[in-house]
VEXDREN-2710 file (C-alpha; in Angstrom, 1 decimal):
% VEXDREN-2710
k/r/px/py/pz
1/UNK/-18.1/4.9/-8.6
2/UNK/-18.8/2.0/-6.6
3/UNK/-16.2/-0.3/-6.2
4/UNK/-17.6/-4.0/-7.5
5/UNK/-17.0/-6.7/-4.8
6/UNK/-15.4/-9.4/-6.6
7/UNK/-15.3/-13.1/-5.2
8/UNK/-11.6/-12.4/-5.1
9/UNK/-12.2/-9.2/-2.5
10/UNK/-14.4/-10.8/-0.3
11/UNK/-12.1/-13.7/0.4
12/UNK/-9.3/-10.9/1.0
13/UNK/-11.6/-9.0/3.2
14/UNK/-12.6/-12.5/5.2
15/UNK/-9.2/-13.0/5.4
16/UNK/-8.5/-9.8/6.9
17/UNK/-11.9/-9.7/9.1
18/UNK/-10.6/-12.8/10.5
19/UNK/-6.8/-11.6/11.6
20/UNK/-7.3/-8.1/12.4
21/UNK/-9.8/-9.3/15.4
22/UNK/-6.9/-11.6/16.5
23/UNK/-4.2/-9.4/16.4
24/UNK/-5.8/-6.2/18.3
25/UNK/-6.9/-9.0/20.7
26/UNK/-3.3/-10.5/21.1
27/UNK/-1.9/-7.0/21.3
28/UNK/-4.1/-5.8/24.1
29/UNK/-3.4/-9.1/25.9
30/UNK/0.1/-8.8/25.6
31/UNK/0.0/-5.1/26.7
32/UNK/-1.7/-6.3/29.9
33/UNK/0.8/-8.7/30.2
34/UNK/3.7/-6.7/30.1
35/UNK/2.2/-3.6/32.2
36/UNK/1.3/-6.3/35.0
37/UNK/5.2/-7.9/34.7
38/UNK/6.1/-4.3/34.7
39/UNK/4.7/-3.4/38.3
40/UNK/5.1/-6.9/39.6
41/UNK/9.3/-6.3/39.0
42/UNK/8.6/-2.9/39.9
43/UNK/7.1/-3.4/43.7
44/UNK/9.3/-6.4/44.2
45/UNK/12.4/-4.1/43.3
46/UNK/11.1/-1.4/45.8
47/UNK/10.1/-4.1/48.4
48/UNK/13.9/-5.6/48.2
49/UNK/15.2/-2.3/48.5
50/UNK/13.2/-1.1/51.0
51/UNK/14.5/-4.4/53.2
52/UNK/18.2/-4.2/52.2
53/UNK/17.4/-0.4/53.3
54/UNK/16.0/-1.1/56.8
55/UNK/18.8/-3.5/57.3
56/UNK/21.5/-1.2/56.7
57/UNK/19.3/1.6/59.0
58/UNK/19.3/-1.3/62.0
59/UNK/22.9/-1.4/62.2
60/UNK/23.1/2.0/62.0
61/UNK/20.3/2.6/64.7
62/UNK/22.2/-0.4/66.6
63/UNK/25.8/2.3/66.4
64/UNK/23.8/5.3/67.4
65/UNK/22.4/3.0/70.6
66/UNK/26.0/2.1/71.5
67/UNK/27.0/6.0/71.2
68/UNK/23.8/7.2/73.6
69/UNK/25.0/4.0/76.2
70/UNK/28.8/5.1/76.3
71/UNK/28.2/8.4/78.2
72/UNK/26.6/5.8/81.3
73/UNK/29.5/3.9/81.8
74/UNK/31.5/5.3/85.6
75/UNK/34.9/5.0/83.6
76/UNK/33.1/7.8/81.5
77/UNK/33.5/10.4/84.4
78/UNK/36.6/9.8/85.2
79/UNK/37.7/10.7/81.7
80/UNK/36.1/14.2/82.5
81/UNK/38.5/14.5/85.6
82/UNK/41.5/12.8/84.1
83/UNK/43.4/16.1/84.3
84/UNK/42.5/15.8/87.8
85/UNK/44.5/12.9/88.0
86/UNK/48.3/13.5/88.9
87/UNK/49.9/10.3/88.3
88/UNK/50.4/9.0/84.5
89/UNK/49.6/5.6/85.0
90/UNK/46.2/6.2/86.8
91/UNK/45.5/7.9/83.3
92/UNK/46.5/5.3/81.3
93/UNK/44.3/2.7/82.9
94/UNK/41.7/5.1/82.5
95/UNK/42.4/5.5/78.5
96/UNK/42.8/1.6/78.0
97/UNK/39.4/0.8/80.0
98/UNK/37.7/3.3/78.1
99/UNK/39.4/1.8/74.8
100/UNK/38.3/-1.8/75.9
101/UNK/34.4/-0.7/76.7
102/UNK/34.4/1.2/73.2
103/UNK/35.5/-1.8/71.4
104/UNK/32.7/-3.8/73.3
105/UNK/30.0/-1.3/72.0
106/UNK/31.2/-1.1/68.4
107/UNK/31.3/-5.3/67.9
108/UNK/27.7/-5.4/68.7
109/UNK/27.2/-4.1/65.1
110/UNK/28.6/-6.2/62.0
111/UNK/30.0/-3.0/60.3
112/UNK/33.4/-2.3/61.1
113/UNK/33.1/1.2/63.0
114/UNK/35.1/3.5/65.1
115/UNK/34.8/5.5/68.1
116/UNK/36.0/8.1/69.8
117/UNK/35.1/10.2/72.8
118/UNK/36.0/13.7/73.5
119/UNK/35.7/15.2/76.7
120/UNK/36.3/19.3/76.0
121/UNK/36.1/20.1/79.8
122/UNK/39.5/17.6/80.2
123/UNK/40.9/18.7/76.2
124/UNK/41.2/14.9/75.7
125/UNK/39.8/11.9/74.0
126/UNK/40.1/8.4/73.8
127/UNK/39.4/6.8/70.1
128/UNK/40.3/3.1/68.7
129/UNK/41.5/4.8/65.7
130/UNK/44.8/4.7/64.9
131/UNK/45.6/8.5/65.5
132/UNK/43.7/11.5/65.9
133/UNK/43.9/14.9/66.1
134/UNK/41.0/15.9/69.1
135/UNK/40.7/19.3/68.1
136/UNK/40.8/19.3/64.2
137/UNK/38.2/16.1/65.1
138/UNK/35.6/18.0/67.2
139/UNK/35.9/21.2/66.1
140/UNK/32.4/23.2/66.7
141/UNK/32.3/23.3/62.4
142/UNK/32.5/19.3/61.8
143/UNK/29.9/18.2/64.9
144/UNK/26.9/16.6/63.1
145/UNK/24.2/14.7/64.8
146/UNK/23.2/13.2/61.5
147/UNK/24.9/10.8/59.8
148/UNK/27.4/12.4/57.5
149/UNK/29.6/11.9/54.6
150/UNK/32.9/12.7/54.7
151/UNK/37.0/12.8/52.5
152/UNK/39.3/12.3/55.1
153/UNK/42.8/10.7/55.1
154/UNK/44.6/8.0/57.8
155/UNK/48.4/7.9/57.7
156/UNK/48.6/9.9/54.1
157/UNK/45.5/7.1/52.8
158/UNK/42.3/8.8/51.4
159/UNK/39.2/7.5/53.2
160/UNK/35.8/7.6/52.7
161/UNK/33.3/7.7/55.8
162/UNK/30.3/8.1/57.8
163/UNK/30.2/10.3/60.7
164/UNK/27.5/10.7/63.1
165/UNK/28.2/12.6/66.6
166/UNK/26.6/12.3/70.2
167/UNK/26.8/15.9/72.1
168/UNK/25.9/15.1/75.9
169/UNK/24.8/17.8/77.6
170/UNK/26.2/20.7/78.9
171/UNK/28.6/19.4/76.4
172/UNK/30.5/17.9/79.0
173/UNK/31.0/14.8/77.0
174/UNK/31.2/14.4/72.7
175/UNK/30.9/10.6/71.4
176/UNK/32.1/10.1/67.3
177/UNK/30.8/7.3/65.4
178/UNK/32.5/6.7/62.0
179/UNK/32.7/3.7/59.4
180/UNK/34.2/3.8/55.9
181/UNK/31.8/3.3/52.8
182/UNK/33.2/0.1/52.6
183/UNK/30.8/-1.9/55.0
184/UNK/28.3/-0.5/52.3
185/UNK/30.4/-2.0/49.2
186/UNK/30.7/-5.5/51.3
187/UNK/26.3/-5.0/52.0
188/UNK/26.2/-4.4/48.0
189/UNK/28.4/-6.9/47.1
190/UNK/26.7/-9.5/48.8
191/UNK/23.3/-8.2/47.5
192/UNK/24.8/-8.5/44.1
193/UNK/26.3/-12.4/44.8
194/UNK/22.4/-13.8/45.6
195/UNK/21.1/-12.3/42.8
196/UNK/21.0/-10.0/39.4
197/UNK/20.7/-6.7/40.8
198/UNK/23.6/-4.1/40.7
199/UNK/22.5/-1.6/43.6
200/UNK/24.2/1.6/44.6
201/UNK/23.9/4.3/46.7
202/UNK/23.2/7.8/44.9
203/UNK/23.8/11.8/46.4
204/UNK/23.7/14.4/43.8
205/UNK/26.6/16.2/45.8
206/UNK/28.9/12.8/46.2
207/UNK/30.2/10.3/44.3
208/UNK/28.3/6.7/44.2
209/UNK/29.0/4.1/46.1
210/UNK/29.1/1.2/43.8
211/UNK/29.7/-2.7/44.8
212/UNK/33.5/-3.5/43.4
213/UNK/32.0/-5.5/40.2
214/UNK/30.0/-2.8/39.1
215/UNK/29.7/-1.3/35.7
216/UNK/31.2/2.3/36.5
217/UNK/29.6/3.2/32.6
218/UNK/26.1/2.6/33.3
219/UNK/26.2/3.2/36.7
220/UNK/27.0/7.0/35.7
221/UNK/24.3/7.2/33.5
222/UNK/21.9/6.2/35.3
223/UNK/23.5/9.0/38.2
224/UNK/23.5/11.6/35.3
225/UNK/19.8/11.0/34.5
226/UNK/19.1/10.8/38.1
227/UNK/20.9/14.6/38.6
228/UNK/18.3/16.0/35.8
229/UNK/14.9/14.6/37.4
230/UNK/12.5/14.9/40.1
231/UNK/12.4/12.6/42.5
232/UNK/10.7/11.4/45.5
233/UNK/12.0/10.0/48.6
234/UNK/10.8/6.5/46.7
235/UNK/9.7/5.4/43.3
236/UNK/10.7/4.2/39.9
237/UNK/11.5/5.4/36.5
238/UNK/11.8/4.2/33.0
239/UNK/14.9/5.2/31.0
240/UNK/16.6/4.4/28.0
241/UNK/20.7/3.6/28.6
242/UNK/22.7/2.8/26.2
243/UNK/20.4/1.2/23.7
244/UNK/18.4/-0.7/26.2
245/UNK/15.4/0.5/28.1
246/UNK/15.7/0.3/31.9
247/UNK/13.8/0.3/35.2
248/UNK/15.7/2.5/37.4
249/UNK/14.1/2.0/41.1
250/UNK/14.9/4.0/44.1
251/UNK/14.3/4.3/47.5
252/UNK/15.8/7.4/50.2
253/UNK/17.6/6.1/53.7
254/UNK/16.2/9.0/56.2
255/UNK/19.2/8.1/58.3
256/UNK/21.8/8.8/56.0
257/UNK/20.5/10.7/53.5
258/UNK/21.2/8.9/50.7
259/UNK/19.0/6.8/47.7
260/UNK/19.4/3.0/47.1
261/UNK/19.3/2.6/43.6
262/UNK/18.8/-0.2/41.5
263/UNK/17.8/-0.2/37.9
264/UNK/17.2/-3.3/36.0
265/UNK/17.1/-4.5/32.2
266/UNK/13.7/-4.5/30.9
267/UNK/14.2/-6.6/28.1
268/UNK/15.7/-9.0/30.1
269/UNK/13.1/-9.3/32.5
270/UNK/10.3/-9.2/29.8
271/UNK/12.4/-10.9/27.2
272/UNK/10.0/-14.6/27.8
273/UNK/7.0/-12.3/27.0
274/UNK/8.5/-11.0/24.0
275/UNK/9.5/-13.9/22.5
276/UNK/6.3/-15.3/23.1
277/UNK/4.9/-12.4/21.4
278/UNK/7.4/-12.4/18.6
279/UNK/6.3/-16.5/18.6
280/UNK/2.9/-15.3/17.8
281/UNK/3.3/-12.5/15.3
282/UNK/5.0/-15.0/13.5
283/UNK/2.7/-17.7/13.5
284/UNK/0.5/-15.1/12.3
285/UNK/2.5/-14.0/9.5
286/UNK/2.7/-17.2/8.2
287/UNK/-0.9/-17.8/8.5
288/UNK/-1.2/-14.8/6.5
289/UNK/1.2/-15.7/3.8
290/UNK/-0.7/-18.7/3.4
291/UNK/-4.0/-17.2/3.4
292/UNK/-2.3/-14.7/0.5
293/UNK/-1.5/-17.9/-1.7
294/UNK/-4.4/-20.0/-1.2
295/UNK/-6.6/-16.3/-2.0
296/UNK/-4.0/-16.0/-5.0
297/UNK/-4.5/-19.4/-6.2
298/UNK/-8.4/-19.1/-6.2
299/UNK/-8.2/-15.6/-7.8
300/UNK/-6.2/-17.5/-10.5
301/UNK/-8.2/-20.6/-10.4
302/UNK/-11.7/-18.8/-9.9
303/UNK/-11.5/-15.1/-10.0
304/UNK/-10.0/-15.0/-13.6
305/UNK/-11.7/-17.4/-15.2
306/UNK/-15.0/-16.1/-13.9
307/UNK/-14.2/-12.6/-14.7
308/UNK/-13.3/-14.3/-18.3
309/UNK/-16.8/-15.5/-18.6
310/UNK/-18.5/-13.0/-17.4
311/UNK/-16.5/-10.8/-19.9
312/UNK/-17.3/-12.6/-23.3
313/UNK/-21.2/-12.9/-21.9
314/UNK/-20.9/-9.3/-22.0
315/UNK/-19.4/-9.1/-25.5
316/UNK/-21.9/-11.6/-26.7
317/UNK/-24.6/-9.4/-25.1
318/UNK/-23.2/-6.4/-27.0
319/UNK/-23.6/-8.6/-30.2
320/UNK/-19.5/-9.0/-30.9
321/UNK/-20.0/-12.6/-31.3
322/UNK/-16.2/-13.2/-32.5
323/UNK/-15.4/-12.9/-28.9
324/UNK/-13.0/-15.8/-27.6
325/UNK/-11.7/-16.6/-24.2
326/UNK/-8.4/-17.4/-23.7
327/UNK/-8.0/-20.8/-22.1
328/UNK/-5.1/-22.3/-20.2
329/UNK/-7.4/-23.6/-17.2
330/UNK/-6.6/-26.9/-16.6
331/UNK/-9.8/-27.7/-14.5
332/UNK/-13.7/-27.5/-14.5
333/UNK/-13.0/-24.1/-15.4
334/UNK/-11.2/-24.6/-18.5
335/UNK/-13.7/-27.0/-19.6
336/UNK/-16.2/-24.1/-19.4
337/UNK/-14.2/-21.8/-21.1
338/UNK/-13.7/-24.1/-24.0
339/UNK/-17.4/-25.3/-24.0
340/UNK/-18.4/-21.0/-24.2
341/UNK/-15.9/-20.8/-27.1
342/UNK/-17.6/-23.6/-29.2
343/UNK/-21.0/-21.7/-28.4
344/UNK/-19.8/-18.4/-29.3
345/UNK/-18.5/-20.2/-32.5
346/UNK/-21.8/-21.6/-33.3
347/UNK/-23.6/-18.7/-32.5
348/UNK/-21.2/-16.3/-34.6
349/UNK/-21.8/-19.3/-37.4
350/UNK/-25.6/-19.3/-37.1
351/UNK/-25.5/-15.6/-37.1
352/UNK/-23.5/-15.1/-40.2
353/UNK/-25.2/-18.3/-41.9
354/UNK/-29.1/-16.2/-40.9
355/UNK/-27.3/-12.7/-41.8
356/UNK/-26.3/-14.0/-45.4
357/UNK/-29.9/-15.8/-46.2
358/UNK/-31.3/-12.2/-45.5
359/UNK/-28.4/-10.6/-47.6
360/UNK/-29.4/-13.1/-50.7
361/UNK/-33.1/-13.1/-49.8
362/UNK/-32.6/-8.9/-50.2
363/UNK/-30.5/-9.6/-53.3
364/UNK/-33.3/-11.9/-55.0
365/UNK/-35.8/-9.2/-53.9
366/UNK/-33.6/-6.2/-55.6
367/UNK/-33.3/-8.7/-58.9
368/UNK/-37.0/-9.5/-59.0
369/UNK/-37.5/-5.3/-58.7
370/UNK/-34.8/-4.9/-61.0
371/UNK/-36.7/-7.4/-63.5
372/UNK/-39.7/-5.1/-62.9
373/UNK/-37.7/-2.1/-64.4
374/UNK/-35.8/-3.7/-66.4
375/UNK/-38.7/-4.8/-68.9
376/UNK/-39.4/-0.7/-68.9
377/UNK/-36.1/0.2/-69.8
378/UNK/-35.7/-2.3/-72.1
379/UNK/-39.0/-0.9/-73.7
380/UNK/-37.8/2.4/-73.8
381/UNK/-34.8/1.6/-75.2
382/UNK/-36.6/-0.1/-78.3
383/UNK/-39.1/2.8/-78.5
384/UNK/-35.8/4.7/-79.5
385/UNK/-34.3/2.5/-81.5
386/UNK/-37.6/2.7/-83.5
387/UNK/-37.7/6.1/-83.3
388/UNK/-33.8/6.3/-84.6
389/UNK/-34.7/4.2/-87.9
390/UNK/-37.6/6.0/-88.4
391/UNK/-35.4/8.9/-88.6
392/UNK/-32.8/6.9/-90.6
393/UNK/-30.4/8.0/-87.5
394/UNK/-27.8/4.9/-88.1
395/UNK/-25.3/5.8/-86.1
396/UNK/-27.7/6.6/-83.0
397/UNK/-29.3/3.1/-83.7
398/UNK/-26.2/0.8/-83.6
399/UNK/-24.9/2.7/-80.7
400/UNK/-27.9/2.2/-78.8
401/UNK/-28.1/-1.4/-80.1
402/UNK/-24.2/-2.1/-79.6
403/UNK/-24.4/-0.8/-75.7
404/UNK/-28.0/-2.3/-74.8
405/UNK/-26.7/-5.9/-76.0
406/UNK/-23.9/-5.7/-73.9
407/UNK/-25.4/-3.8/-71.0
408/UNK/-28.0/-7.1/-71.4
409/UNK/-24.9/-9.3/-71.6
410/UNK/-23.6/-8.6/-68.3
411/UNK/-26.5/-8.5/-66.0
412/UNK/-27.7/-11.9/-67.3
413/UNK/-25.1/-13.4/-66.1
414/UNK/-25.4/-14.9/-63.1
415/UNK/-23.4/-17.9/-62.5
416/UNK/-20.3/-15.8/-61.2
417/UNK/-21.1/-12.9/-58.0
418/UNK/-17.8/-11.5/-58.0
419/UNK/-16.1/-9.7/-61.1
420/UNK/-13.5/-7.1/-61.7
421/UNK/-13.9/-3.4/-61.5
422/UNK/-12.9/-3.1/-64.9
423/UNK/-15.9/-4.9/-65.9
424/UNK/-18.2/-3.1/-63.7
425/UNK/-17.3/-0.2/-65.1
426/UNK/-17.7/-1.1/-68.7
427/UNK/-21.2/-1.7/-67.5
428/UNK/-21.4/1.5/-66.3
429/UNK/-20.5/3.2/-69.2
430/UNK/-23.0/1.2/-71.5
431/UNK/-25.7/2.5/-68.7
432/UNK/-24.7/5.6/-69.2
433/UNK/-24.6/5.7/-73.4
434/UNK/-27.8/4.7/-73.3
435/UNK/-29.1/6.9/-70.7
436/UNK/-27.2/10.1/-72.7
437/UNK/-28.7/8.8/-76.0
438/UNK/-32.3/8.3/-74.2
439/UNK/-31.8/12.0/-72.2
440/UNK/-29.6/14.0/-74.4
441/UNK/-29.2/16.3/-71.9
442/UNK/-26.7/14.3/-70.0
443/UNK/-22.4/14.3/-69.2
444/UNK/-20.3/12.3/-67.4
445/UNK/-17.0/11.7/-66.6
446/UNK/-14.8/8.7/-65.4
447/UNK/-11.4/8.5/-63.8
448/UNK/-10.8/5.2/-62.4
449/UNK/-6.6/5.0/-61.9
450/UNK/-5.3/1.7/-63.8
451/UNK/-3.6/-0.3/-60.9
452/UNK/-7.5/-0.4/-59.6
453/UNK/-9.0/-2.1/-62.6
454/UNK/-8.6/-5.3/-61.8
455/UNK/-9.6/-5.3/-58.1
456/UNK/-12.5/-7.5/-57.3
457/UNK/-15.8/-6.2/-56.7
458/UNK/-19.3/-8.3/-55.7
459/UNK/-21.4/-7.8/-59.2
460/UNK/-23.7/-4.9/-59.8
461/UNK/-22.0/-2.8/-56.9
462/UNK/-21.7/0.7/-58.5
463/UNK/-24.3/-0.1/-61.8
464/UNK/-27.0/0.5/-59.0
465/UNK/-25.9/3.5/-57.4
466/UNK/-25.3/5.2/-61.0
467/UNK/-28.7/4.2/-61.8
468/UNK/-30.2/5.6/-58.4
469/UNK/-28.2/9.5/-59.4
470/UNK/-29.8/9.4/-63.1
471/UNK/-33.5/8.3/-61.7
472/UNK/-33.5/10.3/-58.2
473/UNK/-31.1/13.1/-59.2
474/UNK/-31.3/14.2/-63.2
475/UNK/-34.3/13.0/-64.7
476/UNK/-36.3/14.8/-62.5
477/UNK/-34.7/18.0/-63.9
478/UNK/-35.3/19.7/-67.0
479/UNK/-31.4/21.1/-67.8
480/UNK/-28.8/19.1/-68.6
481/UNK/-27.1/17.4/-66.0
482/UNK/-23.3/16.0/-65.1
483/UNK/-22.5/12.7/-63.3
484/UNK/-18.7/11.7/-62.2
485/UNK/-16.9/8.4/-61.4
486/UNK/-13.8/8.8/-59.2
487/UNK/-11.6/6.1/-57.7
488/UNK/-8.8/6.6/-55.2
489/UNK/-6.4/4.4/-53.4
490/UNK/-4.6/5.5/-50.7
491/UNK/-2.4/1.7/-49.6
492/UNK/-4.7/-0.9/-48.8
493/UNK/-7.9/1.7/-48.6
494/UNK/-9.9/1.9/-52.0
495/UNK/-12.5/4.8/-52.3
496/UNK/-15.1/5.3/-55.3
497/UNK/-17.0/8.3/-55.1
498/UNK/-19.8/8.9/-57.4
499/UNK/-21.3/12.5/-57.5
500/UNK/-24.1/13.9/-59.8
501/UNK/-25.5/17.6/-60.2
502/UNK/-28.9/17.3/-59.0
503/UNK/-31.7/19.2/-56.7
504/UNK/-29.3/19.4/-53.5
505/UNK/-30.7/17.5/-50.6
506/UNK/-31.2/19.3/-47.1
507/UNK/-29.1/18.0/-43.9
508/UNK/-32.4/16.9/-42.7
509/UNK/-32.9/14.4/-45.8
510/UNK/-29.5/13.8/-45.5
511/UNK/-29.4/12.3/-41.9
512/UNK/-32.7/10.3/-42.5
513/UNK/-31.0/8.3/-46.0
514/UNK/-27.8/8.0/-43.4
515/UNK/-30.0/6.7/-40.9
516/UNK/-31.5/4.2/-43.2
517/UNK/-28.5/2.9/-44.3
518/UNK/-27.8/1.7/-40.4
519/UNK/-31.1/0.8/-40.3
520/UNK/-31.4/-3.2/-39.4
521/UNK/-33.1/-5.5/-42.5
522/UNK/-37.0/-5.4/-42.5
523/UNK/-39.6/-6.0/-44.8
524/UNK/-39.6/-2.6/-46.2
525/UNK/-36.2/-2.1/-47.1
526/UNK/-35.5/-2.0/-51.0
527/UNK/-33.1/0.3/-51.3
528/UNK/-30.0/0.4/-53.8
529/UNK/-28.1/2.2/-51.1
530/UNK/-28.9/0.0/-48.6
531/UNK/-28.1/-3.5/-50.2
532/UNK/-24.5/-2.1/-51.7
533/UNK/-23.6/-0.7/-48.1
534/UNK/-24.6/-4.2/-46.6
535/UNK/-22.8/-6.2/-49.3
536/UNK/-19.5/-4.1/-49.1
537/UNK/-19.9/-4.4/-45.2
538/UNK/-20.9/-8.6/-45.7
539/UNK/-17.7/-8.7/-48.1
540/UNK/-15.0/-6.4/-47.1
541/UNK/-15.8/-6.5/-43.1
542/UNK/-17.7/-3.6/-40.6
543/UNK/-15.1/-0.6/-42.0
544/UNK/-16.4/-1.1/-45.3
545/UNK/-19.6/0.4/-46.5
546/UNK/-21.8/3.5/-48.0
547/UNK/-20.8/7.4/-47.2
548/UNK/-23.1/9.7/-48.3
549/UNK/-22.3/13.7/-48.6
550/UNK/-23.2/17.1/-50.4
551/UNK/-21.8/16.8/-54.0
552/UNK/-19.3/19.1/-55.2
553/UNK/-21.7/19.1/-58.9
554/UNK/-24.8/20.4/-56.4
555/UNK/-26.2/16.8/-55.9
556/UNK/-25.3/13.6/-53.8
557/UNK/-22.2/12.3/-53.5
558/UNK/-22.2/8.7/-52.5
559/UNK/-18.4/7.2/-51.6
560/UNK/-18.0/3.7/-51.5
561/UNK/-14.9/2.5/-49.3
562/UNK/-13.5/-0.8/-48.4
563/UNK/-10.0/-2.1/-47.4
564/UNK/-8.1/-4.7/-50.0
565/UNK/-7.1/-7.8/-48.5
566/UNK/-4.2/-9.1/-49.6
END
């Protein structure tokens, strides 16, 4: 079923045409937005790393220079023959000038570093450490000619450090650069002072190195997610930590062997977008409140009313012209609805004023017929008294003549239309005497309870149908025939059923009387049925009216039904 597209809808669906455009749009927009933001942070976070990165291989390129210069100094060679030397103090010069020239190399670098050279020809060293055991040092196991990281301890102190060796050849000569991780906790505390980045260094087989204000907490999880992915010498990665979703950038030092990491706060960095955004949606929501009351207030103001008239047009179309509309507009509208309500009330009074003139116009037309038979049964019923006194029948003569005058009494009457069903029936049964003393070959029966005597009836309801059983039904037959009067009341629902034994009608002659009891007014109409079924429906309302059956008796049985108003 097609769904009908009320004034109401297509302001809703306007509404919506208009928003829906406007919100994908906005959406996209801010998509774009954000994925630009998002690789703008991301290759200025890489960038920045990649500096602080190069920085941090200079001064480690600047140490491995020093270590491939020390092997030229002359003192150098004399440190391979010092156990050629027999006095002590020639060796201790030697030592202290070697000291002095290592010193010299490792303050060209800002990092705090050590050195120590190892001559395995000699079995002796000279290092600006504070100790050092040569052999344990340079052991063929610990040389590295990478950079490496290494647990050692100074004086019973833990310390963490680089180490990085220079192997001359013919290994006549072995130079050891070292520096503790804290030159890269100073770098990364200082990166951390000029701005909001929290940097470390990551090695899946090492703890971090973390600046001294970082937060250990996240800083792990960003290492534990780290251990469980892929990665590439450099890229970036978006995780969620602890509630928040984060940028986690990296970048691997080829000299060490270690990642810079960095990972930053997305929400913080996209937090002026998403408050814009969040600016928007709400703007919009708003808008679309207000579009939902001003579309509520004209579906109240417009849509119902509207649909109001358009309703009681309907009704009025469908000829229910008691419809009213229900007004409690307070604007054009209502004045509408109360101008359609006079109009249906004239129209329902014009209607009922043009259905009664047809009602009495078919009433005066049933009288004047009736005035027409009258005269003949009025003639027959002389012709019998006649017959009677002729016969010297007395008693048939003053029945006949008691029951005509007051059968003639009642139907002359004419200046009240309503009587008593008492009264009706008495003219019933004077109908019926004379018809049994006319026919002789006629019974009947009535059983009418008392508490429905005295309801009121229009005048000549039943005398008619009574008359149309003996004329249609049992005159027509030659044996004797049976007629019955009935009344029931069941509350406020009165029934009268009047039933005769004559020729049984077929269903097919059935349906057509039926049909022309439904049957609108015409010129032809002049029917008994019909007027009674139209006066009980003009009197007692639609339920009331004519119900015709098969008879019990063999005949017709014709119910006549209304409702009492108390």
């Amino acid at each position: 079923m097609p769904v009908k597209m009320t004034i109401f809808r297509k302001l809703i669906i306007m509404l919506l045409l208009l928003i829906i455009p406007i919100l994908i749009l906005h959406t996209y927009s801010n998509q774009v937005s954000v994925n630009v933001v998002r690789n703008e942070i991301k290759e200025s976070n890489l960038q920045h790393l990649s500096f602080l990165l190069s920085q941090a291989e200079a001064t480690l390129e600047q140490l491995s220079i020093a270590a491939n210069t020390i092997g030229r100094f002359q003192v150098i060679d004399d440190l391979i023959h010092i156990h050629e030397k027999d006095n002590n103090y020639d060796k201790v010069v030697i030592k202290q000038d070697i000291i002095e020239k290592l010193r010299l190399s490792g303050a060209s670098s800002n990092w705090i570093n050590q050195f120590t050279v190892y001559s395995p020809q000699a079995g002796t060293g000279v290092t600006t450490l504070n100790e050092a055991d040569y052999t344990k040092m340079f052991a063929p196991d610990r040389i590295t000619e990478n950079w490496l990281y290494r647990e050692t301890s100074e004086n019973g102190t833990p310390i963490e450090q680089f180490v990085k060796h220079t192997v001359y050849p013919g290994s006549r000569l072995i130079v050891e650069i070292s520096f503790t991780v804290n030159n890269i906790r100073n770098m990364l505390d200082q990166i951390k002072m000029t701005g909001k980045n929290d940097p470390f260094f990551y090695h899946e087989d090492n703890r971090p190195i973390l600046n001294r204000s970082a937060d250990q907490s996240l800083a792990n999880d960003v290492v534990h997610f780290l251990n469980g992915s892929e990665t590439n010498d450099s890229g970036t990665e978006y995780v969620k930590l602890q509630g928040k979703q984060y940028m986690v950038n990296y970048v691997k030092s080829d000299a060490l062997n270690w990642t810079l990491v960095d990972y930053v706060p997305m929400e913080y960095r996209l937090s002026p977008i998403k408050n814009s955004s969040l600016l928007f949606y709400a703007s919009m929501a708003t808008l679309l409140a207000m579009g939902i009351v001003v579309a509520l207030m004209l579906y109240r103001n417009v849509q119902v009313p509207v649909s109001q008239l358009l309703h009681g047009v309907r009704k009025l179309e469908m000829g229910n012209f008691s419809v009213r509309l229900a007004n409690k507009q307070r604007n054009e509208f209502g004045f509408l609805l109360q101008r359609f309500n006079q109009m249906a009330a004239q129209i329902e009074q014009l209607i009922e004023n043009v259905y009664s003139e047809r009602l009495r116009s078919r009433e005066a037309t049933l009288k004047q017929l009736q005035s027409q038979i009258n005269p003949h049964f009025l003639y027959n019923s002389l012709a019998f008294i006649k017959s009677m006194t002729e016969l010297e029948e007395k008693e048939a003569v003053i029945a006949m003549t008691l029951n005509l005058s007051q059968y003639y009494r009642y139907t002359t009457r004419v200046e009240n239309q309503e009587t008593t069903l008492r009264e009706e029936l008495e003219l019933v049964k004077n109908y019926l005497n004379i018809q049994s003393l006319q026919m002789q070959r006629l019974e009947y029966e009535i059983h009418i309870p008392d508490t429905m005597l005295q309801l009121s009836i229009p005048r000549l309801l039943l005398q008619p149908i009574v008359e149309n059983a003996i004329i249609h039904g049992l005159e027509p037959q030659m044996k004797w025939g049976r007629m019955s009067v009935t009344g029931e009341r069941v509350h406020n629902k009165v029934r009268l059923i009047i039933e005769d034994s004559g020729e049984p009608l077929s269903d097919q002659e059935l349906d057509r009387l039926k049909q022309k009891l439904e049957a609108p007014l015409d010129g032809e109409m002049g029917c008994g049925l019909w007027n009674v079924h139209q006066r009980l429906k003009f009197r007692f309302g639609q339920d009331a009216g004519v119900l015709l059956s098969h008879a019990a008796l063999g005949g017709l049985c014709v119910t006549l039904q209304w409702t009492v108003i108390d």
